[in-house]
KEMI-672804 format. One record per residue: x, y, z of N, C-alpha, C in turn; residue in one letter. Coordinates in steps of 0.05 Angstrom, whole numbers, plus 32768, in hexadecimal, padded with zeros to 4 digits. Example, Ala and Ser with C-alpha at 12.3 -4.5 7.8 and 13.67 -1.06 7.14 Angstrom:
   neast   nnorth    nup   caeast   canorth   caup   ceast   cnorth    cup   fido
    8108     7F8E   809C     80F6      7FA6   809C    8108     7FBE   809C      A
    8101     7FD3   808E     8111      7FEB   808F    8102     8001   809D      S
This chain:
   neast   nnorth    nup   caeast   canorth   caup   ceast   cnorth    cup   fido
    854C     7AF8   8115     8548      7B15   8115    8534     7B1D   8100      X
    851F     7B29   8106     8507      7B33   80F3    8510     7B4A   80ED      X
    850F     7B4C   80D0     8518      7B64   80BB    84FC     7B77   80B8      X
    850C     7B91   80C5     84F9      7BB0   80C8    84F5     7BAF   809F      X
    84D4     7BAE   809D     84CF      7BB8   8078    84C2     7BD8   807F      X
    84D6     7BEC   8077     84C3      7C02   806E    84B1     7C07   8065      X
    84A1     7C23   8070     848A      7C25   8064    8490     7C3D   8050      X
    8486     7C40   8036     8483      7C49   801D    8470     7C5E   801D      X
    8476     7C76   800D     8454      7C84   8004    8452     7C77   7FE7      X
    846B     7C7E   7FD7     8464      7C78   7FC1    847B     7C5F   7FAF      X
    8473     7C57   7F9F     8492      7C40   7F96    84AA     7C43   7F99      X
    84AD     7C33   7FA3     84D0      7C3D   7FB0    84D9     7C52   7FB9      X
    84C2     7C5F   7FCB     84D1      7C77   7FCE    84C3     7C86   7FE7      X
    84CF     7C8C   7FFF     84C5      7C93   8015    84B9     7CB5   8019      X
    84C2     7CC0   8008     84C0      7CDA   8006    84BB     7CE1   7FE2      X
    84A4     7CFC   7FDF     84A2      7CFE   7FC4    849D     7D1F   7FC8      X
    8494     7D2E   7FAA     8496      7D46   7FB7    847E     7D48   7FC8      X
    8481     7D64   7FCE     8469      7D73   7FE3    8443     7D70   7FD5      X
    844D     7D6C   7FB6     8425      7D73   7FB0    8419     7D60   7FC4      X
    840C     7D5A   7FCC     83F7      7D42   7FD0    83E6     7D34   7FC3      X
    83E0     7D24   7FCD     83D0      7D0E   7FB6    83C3     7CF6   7FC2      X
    83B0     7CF6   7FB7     83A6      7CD3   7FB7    83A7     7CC5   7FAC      X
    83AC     7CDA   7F8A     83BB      7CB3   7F7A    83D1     7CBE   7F6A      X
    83E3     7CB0   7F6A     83FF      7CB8   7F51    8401     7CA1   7F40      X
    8410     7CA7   7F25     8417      7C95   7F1A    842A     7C93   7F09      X
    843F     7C8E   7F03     8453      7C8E   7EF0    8461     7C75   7EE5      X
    8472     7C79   7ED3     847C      7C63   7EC1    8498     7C59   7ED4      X
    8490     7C38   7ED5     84A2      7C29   7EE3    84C4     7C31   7EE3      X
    84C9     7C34   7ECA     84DF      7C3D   7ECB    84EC     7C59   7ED0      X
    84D5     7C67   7ED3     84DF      7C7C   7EE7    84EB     7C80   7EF8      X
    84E6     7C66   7F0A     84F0      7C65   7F25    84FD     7C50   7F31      X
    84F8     7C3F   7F1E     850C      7C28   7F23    8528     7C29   7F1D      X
    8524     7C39   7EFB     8548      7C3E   7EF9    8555     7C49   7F0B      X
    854D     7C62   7F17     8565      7C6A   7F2E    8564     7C56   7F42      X
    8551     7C41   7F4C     855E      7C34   7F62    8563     7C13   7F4C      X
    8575     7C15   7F3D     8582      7C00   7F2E    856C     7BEC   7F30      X
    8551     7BEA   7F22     853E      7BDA   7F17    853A     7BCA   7F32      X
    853B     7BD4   7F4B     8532      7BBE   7F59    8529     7BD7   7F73      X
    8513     7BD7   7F76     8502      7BDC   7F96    8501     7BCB   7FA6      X
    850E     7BCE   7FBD     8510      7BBF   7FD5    84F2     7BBA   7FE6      X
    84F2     7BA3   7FFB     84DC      7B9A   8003    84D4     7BBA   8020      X
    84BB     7BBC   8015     84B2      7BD5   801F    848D     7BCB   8024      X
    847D     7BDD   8034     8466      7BE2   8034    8456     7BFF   8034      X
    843C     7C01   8031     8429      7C15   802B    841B     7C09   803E      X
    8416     7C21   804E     8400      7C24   8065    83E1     7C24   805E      X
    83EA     7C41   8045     83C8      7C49   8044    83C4     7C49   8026      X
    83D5     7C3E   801C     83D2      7C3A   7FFE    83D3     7C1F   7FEF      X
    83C6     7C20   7FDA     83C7      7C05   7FC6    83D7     7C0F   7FB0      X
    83DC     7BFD   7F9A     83F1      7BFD   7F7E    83EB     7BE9   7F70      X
    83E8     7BF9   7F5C     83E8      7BE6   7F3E    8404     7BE8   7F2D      X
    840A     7BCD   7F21     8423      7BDA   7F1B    8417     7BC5   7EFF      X
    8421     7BD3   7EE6     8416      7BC5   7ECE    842E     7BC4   7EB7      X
    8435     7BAA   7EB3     8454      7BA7   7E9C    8445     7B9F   7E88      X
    844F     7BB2   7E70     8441      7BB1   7E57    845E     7B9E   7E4D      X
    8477     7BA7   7E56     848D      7B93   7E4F    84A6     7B88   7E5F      X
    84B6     7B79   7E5E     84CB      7B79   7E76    84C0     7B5D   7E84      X
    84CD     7B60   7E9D     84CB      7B48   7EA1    84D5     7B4E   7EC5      X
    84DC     7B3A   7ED6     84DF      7B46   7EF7    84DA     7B32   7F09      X
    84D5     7B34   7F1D     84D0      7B23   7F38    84CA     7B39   7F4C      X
    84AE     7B29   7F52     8495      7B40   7F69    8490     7B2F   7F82      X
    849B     7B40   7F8C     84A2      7B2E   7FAF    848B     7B2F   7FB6      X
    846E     7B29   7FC1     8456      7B10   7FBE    8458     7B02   7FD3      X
    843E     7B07   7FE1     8438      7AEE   8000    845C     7AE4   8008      X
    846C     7AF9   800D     848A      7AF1   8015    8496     7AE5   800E      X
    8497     7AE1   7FF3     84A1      7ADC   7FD8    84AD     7AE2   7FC1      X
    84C0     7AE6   7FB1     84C1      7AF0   7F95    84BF     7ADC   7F7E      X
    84A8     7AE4   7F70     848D      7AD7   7F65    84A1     7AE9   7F3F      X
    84A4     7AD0   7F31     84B6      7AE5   7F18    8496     7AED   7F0B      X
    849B     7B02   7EF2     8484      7B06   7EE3    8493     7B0D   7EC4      X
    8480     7B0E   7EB3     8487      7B1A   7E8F    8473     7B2B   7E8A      X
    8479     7B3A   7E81     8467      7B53   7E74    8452     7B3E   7E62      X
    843C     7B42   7E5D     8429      7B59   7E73    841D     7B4C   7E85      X
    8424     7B5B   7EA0     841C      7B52   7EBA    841C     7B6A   7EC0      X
    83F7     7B68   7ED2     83FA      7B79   7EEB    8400     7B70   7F03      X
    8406     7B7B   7F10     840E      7B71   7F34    83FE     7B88   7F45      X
    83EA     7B82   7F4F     83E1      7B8F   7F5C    83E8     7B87   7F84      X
    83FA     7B9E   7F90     83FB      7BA2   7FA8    83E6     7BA8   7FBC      X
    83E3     7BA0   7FCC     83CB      7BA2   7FE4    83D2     7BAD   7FFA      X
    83C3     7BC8   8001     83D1      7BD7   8014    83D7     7BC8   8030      X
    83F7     7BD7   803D     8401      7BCB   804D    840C     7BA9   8055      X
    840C     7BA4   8043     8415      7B89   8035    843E     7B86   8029      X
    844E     7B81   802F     846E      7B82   8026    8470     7B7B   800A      X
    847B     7B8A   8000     8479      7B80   7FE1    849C     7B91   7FDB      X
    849E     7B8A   7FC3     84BD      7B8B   7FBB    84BD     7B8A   7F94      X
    84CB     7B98   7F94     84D2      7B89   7F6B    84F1     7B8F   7F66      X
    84F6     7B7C   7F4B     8508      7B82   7F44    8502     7B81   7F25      X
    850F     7B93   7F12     8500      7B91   7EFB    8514     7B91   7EE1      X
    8514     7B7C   7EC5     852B      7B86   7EBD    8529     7B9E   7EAD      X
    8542     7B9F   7EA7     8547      7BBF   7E95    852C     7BCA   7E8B      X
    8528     7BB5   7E79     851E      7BBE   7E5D    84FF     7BBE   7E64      X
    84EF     7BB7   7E84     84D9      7BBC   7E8C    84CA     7BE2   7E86      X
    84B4     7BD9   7E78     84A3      7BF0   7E6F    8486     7BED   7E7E      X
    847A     7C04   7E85     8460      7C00   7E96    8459     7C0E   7EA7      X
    8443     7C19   7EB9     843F      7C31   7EC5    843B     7C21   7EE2      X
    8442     7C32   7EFD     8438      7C29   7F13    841C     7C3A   7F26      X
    8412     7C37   7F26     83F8      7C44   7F34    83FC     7C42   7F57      X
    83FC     7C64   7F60     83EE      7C51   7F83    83DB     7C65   7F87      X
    83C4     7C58   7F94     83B5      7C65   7F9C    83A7     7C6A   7FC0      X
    839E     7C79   7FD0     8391      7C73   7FE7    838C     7C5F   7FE6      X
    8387     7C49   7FFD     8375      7C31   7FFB    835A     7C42   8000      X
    834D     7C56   8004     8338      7C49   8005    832B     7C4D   7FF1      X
    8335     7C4F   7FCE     8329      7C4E   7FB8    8320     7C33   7FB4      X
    8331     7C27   7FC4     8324      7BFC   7FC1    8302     7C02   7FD1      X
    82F9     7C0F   7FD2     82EA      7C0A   7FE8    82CC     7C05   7FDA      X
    82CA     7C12   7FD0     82B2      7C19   7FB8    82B2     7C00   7FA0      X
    82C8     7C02   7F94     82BF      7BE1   7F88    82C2     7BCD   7F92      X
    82CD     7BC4   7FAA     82D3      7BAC   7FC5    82B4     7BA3   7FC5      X
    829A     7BC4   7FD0     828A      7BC1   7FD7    8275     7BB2   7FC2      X
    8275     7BBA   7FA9     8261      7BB6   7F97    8262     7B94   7F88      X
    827E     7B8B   7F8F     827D      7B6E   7F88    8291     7B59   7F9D      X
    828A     7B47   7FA3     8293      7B32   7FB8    82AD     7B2B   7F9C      X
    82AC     7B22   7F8F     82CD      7B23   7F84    82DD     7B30   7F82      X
    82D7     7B4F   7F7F     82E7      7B63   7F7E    82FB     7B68   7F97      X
    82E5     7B62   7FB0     82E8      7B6D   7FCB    8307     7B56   7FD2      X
    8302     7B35   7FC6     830E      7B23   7FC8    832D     7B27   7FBF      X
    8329     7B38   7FA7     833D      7B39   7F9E    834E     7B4B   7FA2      X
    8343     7B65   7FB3     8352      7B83   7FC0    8361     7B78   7FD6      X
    835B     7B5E   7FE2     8359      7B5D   7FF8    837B     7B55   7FFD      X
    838E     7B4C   7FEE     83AC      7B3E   7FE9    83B9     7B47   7FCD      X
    83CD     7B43   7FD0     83E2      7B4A   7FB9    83E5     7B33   7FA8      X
    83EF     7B44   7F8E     83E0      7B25   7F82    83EC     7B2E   7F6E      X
    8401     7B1A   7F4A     8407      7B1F   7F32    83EE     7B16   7F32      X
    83EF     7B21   7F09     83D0      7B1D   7EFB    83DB     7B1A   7EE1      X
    83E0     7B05   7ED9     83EF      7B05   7EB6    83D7     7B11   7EA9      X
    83E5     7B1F   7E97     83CD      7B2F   7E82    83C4     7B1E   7E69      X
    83BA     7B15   7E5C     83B4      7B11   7E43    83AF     7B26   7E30      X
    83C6     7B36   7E1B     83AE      7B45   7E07    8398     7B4A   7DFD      X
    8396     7B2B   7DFC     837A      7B29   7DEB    8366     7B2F   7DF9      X
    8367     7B27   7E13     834B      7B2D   7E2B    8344     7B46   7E27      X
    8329     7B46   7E31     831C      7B62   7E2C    8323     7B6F   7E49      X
    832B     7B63   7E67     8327      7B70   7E80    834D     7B7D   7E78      X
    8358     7B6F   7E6B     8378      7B74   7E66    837C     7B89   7E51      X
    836E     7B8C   7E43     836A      7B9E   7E2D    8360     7BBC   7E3B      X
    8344     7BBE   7E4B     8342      7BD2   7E5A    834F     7BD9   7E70      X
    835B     7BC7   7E7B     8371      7BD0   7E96    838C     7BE3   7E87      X
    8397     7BDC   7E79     83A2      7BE1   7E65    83A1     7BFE   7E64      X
    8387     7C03   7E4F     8384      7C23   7E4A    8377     7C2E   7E67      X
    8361     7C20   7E72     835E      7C37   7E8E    8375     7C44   7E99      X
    8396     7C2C   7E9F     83AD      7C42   7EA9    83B5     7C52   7E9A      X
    83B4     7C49   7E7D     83BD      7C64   7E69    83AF     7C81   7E74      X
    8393     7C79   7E6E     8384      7C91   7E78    838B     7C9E   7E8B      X
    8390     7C94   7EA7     8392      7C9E   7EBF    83B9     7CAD   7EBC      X
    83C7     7C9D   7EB6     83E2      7CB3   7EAD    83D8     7CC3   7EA2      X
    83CD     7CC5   7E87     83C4      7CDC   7E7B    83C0     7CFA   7E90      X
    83AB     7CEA   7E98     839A      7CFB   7EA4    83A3     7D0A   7EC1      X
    83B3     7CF7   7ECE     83CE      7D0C   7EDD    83DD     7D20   7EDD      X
    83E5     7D17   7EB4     83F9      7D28   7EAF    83EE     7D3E   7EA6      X
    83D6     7D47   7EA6     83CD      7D56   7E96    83C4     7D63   7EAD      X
    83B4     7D82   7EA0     8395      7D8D   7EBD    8385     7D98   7EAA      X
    8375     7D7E   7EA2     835E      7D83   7E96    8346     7D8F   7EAE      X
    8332     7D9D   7EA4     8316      7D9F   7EB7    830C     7D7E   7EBA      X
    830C     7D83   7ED0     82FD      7D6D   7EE2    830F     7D51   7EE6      X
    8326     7D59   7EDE     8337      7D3D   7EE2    8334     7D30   7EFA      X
    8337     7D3B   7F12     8337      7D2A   7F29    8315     7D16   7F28      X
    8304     7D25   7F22     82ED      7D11   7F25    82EE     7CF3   7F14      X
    82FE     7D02   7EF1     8301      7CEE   7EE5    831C     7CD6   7EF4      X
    8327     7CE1   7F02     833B      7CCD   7F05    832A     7CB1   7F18      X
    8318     7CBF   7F2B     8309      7CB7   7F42    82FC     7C98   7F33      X
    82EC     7CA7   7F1C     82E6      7C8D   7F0F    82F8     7C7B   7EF8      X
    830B     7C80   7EF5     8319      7C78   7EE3    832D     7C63   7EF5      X
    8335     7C70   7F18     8340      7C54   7F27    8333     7C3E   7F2D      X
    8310     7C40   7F33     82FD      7C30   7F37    8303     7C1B   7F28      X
    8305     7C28   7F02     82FA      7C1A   7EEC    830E     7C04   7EEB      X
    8326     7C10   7EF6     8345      7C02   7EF5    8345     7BEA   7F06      X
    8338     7BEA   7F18     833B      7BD0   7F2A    8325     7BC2   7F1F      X
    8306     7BCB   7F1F     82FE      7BB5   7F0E    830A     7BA0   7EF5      X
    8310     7BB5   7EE3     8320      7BA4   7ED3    833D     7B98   7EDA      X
    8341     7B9A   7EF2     8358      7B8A   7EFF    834D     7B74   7F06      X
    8340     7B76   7F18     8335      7B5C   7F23    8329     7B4A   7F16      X
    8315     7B56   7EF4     8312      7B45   7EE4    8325     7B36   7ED3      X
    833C     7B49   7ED3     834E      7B3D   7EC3    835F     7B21   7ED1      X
    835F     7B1E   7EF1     8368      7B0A   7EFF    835A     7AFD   7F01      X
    833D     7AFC   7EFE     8329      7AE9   7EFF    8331     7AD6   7EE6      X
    8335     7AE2   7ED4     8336      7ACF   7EB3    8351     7AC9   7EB4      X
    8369     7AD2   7EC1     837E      7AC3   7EC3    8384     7AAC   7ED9      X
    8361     7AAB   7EE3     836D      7A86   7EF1    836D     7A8D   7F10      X
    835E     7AA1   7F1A     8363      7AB2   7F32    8352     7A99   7F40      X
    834F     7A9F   7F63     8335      7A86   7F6C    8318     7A91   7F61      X
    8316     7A77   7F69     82F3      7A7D   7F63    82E5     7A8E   7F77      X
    82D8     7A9F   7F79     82C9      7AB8   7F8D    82AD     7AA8   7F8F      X
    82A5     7AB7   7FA2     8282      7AB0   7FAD    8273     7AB7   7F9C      X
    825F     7AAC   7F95     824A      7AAF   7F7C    822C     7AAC   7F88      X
    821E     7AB4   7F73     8202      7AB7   7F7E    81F9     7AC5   7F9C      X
    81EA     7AB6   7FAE     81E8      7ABE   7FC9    81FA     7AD1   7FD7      X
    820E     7ABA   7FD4     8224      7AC0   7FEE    8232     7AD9   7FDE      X
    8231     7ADC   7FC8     823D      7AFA   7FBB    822A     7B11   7FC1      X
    8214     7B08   7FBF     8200      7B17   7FCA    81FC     7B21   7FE2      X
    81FD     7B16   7FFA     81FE      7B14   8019    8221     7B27   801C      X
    8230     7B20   8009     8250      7B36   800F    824B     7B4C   8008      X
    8233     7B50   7FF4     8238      7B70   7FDF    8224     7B7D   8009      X
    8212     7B67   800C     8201      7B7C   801B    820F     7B76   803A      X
    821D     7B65   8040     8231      7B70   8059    823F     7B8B   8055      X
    824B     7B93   803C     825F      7BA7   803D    824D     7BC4   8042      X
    822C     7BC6   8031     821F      7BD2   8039    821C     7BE0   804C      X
    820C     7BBF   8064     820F      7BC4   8077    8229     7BD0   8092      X
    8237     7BC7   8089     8255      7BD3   8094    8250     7BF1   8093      X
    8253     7BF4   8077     8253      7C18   806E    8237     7C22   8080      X
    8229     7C16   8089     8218      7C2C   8094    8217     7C25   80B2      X
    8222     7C1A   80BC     8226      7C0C   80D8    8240     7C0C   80E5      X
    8250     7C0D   80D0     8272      7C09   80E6    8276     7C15   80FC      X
    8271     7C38   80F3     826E      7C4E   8110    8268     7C42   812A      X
    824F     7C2C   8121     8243      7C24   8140    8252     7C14   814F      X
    826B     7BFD   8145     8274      7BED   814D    8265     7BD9   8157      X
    8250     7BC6   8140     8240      7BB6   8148    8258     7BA2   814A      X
    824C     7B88   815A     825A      7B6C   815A    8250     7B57   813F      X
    825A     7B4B   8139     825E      7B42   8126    8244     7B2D   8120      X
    8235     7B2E   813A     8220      7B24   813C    8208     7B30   8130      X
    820F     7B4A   812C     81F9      7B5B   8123    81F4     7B58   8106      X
    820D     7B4C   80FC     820F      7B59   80DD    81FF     7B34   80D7      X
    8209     7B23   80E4     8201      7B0D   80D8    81E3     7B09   80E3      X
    81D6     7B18   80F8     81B5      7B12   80EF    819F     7B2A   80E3      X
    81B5     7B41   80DA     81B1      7B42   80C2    81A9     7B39   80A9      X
    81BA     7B29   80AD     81BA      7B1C   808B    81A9     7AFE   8093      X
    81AB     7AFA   80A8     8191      7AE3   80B4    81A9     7ACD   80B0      X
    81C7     7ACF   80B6     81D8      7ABF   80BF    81E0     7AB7   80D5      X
    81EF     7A9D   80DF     81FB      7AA3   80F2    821A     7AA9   80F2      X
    821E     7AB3   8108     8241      7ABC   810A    824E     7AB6   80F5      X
    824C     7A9C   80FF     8264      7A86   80EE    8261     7A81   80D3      X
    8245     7A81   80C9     8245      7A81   80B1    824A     7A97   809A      X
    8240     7AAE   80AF     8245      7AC9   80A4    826D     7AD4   8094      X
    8274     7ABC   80B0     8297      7AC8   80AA    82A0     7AB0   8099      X
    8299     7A9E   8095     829B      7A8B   807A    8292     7A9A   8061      X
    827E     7A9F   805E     8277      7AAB   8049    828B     7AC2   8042      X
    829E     7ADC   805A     82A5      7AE8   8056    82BA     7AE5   804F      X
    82C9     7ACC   8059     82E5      7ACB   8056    82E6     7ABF   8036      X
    82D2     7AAF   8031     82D1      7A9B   8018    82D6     7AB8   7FFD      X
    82BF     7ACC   8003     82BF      7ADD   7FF0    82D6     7AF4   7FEE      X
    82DB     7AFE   800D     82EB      7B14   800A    8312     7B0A   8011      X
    8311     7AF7   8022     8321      7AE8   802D    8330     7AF8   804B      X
    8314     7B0B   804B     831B      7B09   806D    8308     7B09   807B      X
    8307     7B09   8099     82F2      7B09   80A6    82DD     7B24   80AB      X
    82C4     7B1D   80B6     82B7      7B36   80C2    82C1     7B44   80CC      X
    82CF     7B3D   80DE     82D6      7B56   80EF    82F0     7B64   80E4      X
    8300     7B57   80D3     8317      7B67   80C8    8308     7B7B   80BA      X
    82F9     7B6A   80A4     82E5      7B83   8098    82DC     7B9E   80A8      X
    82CE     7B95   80BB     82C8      7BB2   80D2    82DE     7BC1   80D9      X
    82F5     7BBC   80DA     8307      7BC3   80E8    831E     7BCF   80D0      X
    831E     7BCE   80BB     8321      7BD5   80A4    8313     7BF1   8099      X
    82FB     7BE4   809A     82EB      7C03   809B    82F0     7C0F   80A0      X
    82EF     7C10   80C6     82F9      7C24   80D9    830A     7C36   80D3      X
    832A     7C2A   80CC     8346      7C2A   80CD    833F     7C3F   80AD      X
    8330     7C39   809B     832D      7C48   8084    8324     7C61   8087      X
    830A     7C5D   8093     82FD      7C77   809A    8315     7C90   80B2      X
    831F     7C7F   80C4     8335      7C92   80D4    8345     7C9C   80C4      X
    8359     7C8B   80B5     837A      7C9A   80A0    8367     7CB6   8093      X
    834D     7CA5   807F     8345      7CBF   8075    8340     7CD7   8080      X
    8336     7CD6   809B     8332      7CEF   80AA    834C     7CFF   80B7      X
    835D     7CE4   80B7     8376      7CF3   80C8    837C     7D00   80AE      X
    8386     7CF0   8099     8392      7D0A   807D    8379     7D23   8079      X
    8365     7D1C   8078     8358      7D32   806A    8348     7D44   8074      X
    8348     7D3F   8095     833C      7D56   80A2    8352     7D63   80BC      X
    8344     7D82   80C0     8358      7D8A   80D5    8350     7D7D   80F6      X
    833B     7D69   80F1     832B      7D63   8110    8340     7D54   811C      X
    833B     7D56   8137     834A      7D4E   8154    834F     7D2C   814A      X
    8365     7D16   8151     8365      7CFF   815F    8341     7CFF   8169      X
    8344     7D07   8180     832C      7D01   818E    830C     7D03   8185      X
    8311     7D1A   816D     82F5      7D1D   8163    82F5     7D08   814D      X
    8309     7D02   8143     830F      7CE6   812B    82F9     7CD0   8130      X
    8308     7CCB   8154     8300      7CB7   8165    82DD     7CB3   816F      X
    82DE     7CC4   8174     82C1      7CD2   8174    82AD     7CCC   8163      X
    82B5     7CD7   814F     82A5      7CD5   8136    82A7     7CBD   8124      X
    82B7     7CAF   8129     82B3      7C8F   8125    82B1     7C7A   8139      X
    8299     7C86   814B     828E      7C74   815E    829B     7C68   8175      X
    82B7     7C72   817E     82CD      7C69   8192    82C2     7C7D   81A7      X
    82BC     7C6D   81CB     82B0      7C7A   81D6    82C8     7C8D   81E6      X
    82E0     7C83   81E6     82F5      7C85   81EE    8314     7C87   81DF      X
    8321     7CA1   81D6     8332      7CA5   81C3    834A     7C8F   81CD      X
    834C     7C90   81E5     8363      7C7F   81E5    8366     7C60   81DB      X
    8345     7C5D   81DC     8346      7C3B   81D3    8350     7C3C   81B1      X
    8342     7C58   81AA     8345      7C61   818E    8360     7C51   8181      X
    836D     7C67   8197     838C      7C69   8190    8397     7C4D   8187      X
    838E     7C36   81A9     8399      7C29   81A1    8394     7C0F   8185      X
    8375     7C19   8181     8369      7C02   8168    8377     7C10   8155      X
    8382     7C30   8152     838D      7C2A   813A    83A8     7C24   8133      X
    83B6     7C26   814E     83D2      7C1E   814F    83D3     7C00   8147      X
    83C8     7BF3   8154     83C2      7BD1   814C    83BC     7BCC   812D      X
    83B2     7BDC   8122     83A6      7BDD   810D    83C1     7BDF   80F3      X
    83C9     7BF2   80FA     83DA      7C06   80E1    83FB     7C02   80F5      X
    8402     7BFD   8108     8417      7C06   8110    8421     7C1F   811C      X
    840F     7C2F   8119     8411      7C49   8125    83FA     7C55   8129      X
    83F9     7C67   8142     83ED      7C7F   814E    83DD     7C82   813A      X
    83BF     7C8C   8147     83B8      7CA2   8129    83CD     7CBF   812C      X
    83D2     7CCA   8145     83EA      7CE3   8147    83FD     7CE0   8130      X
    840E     7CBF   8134     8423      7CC2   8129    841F     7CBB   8106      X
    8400     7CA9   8104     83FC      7CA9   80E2    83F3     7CC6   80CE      X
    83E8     7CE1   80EA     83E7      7CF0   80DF    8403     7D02   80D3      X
    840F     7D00   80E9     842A      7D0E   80E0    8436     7D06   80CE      X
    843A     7CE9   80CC     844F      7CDC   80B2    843E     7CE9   8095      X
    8423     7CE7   8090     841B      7CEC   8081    8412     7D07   8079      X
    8411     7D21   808D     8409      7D32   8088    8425     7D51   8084      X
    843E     7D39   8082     844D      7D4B   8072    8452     7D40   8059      X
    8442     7D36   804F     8444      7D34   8031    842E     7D37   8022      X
    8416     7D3E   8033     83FB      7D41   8022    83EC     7D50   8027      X
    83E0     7D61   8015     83CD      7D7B   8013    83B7     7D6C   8007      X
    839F     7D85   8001     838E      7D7B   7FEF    8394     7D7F   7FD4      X
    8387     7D6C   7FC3     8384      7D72   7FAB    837A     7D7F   7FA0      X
    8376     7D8B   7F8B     8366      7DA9   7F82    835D     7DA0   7F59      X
């Protein structure tokens, strides 16, 4: 019998209030004490999470696993992925979630980054490291900066989650992470994603992108899987699925004009690439999500 995992907006918790948002963040023990230090195995559709133990200690359910950890560890969640914790008492530390498509922008600018957005993953911290030291205060910053309404906070937050996953991903790099694509082939990923960003709409075949880059197919999706650890066409199809959630939350346009406007000649096929995609309708991903989210201001 295969066990139904819920889907989540925010940590442990299916429902939050009415503001809306694209990124929240609060202290672990906020929300773990009322559900007795342990969040059950759940998923995020359209969101990622950082979750960062400055102390404490736990077990982070991981590629269908519970994987133990010690402060300081981050665990970074990868949207729509099953993940779970249980944490003890005396665990201190903030949890971050954000839209996925804030991965999107530093995914694009480095073939390790992209590698590393791409799965859920612990990241033991070292103090002493410098990527562990700034991961560190960037989430300070960003609580800060929630709790407050300074002028211009939301822009600052914009760059302050970027800054957060860089120094995530550097900080897993120096704790022993795989080795990523270097030289060329990091090169040839920064300018596939490029190319993606200015091409997806069209729904080229995957042929296009690799004589582009003066590859063929097969070498093209080696290179991609080696750096990002998935294929071309997930990549394309990822995009897609990014660019749609965002339009379904943030504009009042039709299903059909969604479809439309991201190159689908036919809404129904729409429908069904994104049902395949996400699990649900764009109809029914708008509704789940658009009683809990406004814009931000």
């Amino acid at each position: 019998m295969s066990i139904q995992i819920p889907t989540f907006r925010l940590y442990g918790e299916k429902r939050d209030d009415p503001t809306g948002f694209w990124l929240h963040c609060e202290t672990i023990p906020e929300r773990s004490r009322v559900h007795d230090w342990e969040i059950g195995p759940h998923r995020h559709e359209s969101f990622f999470q950082v979750l960062h133990i400055s102390n404490g200690s736990g077990e982070a359910l991981i590629d269908g696993r519970y994987q133990p950890f010690d402060g300081p560890t981050a665990i970074f969640v990868a949207p729509q992925e099953a993940h779970g914790f249980r944490f003890s008492r005396d665990v201190e530390g903030l949890v971050l979630t954000a839209l996925a498509d804030r991965l999107t922008a530093p995914a694009r600018s480095n073939a390790a980054i992209a590698f590393f957005a791409g799965s859920s993953r612990l990241v033991n911290l070292s103090p002493q490291a410098g990527p562990a030291r700034e991961l560190t205060q960037t989430m300070n910053s960003i609580h800060a900066e929630l709790s407050g309404h300074e002028a211009g906070r939301m822009v600052l937050l914009e760059a302050l989650v970027a800054t957060m996953i860089v120094h995530l991903a550097r900080a897993g790099e120096l704790a022993g992470g795989r080795e990523q694509a270097t030289g060329r082939d990091a090169q040839r990923i920064a300018m596939l994603f490029d190319l993606i960003g200015a091409h997806f709409r069209e729904h080229r075949p995957v042929t296009f992108y690799a004589e582009m880059l003066g590859l063929s197919e097969a070498h093209l999706n080696r290179v991609c899987r080696a750096g990002t650890g998935r294929s071309v066409q997930a990549l394309l199809n990822a995009r897609l699925v990014e660019a749609a959630t965002r339009d379904l939350i943030f504009t009042p346009s039709s299903v059909q004009a969604i479809a439309y406007a991201l190159g689908f000649s036919d809404p129904a096929y729409f429908n069904r690439f994104f049902r395949k995609q996400t699990g649900k309708t764009p109809g029914m991903f708008r509704a789940s999500q658009r009683d809990h989210m406004a814009f931000s201001t």
